[in-house]
ZAMARGU-4260 file (C-alpha; in steps of 0.2 Angstrom, whole numbers, plus 5000, padded with zeros to 4 digits):
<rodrens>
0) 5609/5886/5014 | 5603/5881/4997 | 5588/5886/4988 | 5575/5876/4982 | 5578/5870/4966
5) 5574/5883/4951 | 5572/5869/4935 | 5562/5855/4936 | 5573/5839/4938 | 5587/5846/4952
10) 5578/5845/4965 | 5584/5830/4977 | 5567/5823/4976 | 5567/5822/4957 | 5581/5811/4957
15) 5578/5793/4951 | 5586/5787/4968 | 5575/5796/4979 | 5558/5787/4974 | 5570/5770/4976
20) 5577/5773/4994 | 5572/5763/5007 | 5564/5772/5023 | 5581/5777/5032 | 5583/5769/5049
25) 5578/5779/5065 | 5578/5778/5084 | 5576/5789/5099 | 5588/5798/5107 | 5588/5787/5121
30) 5589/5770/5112 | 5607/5762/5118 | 5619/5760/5104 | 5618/5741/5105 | 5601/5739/5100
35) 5604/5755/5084 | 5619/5744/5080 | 5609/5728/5078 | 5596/5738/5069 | 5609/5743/5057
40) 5619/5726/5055 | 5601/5717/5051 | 5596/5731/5039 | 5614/5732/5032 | 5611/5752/5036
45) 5628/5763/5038 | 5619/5775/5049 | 5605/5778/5060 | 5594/5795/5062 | 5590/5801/5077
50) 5574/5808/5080 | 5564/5817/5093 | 5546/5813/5099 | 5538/5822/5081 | 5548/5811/5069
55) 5559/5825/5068 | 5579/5825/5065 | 5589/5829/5079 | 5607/5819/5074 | 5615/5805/5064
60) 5624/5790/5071 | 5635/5784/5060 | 5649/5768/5060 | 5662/5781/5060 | 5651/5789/5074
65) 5653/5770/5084 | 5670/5768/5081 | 5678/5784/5086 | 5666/5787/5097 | 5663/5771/5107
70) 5674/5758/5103 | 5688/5770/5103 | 5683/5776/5119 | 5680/5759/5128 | 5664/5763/5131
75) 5650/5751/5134 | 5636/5750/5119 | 5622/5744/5133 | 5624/5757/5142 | 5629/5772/5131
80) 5614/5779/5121 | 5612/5789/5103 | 5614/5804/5111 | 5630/5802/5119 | 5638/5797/5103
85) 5629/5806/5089 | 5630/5820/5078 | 5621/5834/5082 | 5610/5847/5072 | 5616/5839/5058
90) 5615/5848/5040 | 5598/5842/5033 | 5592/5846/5014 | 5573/5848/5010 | 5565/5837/4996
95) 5562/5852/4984 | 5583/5859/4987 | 5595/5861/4973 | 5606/5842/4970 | 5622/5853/4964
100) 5622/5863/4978 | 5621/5849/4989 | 5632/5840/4979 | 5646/5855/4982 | 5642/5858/4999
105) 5644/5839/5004 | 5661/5838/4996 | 5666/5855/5005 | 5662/5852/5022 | 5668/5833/5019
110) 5651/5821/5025 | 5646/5808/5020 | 5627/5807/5022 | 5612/5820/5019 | 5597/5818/5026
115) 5583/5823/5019 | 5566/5831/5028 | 5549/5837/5020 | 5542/5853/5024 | 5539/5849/5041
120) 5555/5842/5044 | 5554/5825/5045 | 5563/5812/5040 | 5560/5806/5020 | 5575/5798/5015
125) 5597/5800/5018 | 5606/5805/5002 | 5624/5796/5003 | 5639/5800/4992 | 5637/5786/4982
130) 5620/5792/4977 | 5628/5808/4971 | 5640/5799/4962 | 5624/5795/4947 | 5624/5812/4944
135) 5636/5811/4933 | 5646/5820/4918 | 5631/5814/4906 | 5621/5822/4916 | 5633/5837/4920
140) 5633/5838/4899 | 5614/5839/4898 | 5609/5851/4908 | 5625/5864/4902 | 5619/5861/4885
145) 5599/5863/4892 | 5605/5882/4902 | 5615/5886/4884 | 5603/5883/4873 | 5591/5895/4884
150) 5602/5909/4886 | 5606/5908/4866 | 5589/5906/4864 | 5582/5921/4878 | 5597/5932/4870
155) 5596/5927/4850 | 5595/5945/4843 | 5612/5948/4854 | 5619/5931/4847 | 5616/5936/4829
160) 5622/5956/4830 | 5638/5948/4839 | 5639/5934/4827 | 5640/5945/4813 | 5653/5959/4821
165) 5663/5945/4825 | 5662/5939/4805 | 5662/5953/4798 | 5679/5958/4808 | 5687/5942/4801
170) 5682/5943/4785 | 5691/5962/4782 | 5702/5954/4791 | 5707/5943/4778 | 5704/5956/4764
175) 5716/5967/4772 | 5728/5957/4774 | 5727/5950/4755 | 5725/5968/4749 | 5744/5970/4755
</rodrens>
């Protein structure tokens, strides 16, 4: 499970796309998949969360969800509720969690949404892919060069006895090698 984030600015919620997310779509358990589909098609909304009576996560409905597992099945959407057809105990990511852990672990175990609960496990916001896909090798670049300059920095004395091993091997390195 990941950890909460330990520099300021990787965690999820300190992404510019979290303060910018619309307030994710959620039903009941029980609501039938006709009336979650509609919700989605007039919110343009891939998915649709499913809560329990606290507003708190219990599955994710997604299009794949309705195609494979209603239209492929001939079943009837007036009739067939969120819980017959969702995803349960789906993988959900607190606010304050690591983004490049989640990033890895979405890409590992292959889905596609992430939502994401506060302390008290309700629902804040879903993370998608495509949201992922802005942290990107600018960013990547930054924060390497932000953890190296800190390590350097923590380990200077280190860096400078090393630095001038390392120099002070090539240099009679060279000398030698002229000397002959």
């Amino acid at each position: 499970m990941p950890q909460p984030a330990e520099r300021p600015g990787n965690r999820l919620m300190d992404r510019p796309e979290y303060a910018s997310k619309q307030k994710p779509l959620t039903r009941p358990a029980e609501t039938t998949v006709l009336d979650a589909v509609s919700a989605m098609s007039e919110k343009n909304y891939g998915s649709v969360i499913v809560i329990d009576a606290d507003d708190k996560v219990i599955g994710v409905v997604t299009e794949r969800d309705v195609m494979n597992k209603l239209v492929g099945k001939g079943l009837d959407p007036k009739t067939t509720i969120l819980s017959d057809i969702m995803t349960d105990n789906p993988r959900l990511a607190r606010e304050t969690d690591d983004l490049v852990d989640w990033l890895r672990i979405m890409s590992n175990e292959r889905f596609r949404r992430l939502p994401v609960v506060d302390a008290d496990g309700r629902i804040k916001a879903v993370f998608t892919q495509g949201d992922f896909v802005s942290y990107t090798w600018p960013d990547l670049m930054y924060q390497m060069k932000t953890i190296a300059t800190a390590t350097v920095t923590k380990n200077w004395p280190l860096f400078l006895i090393g630095g001038g091993v390392a120099l002070y091997s090539i240099v009679m390195v060279v000398v030698l090698g002229a000397m002959r």
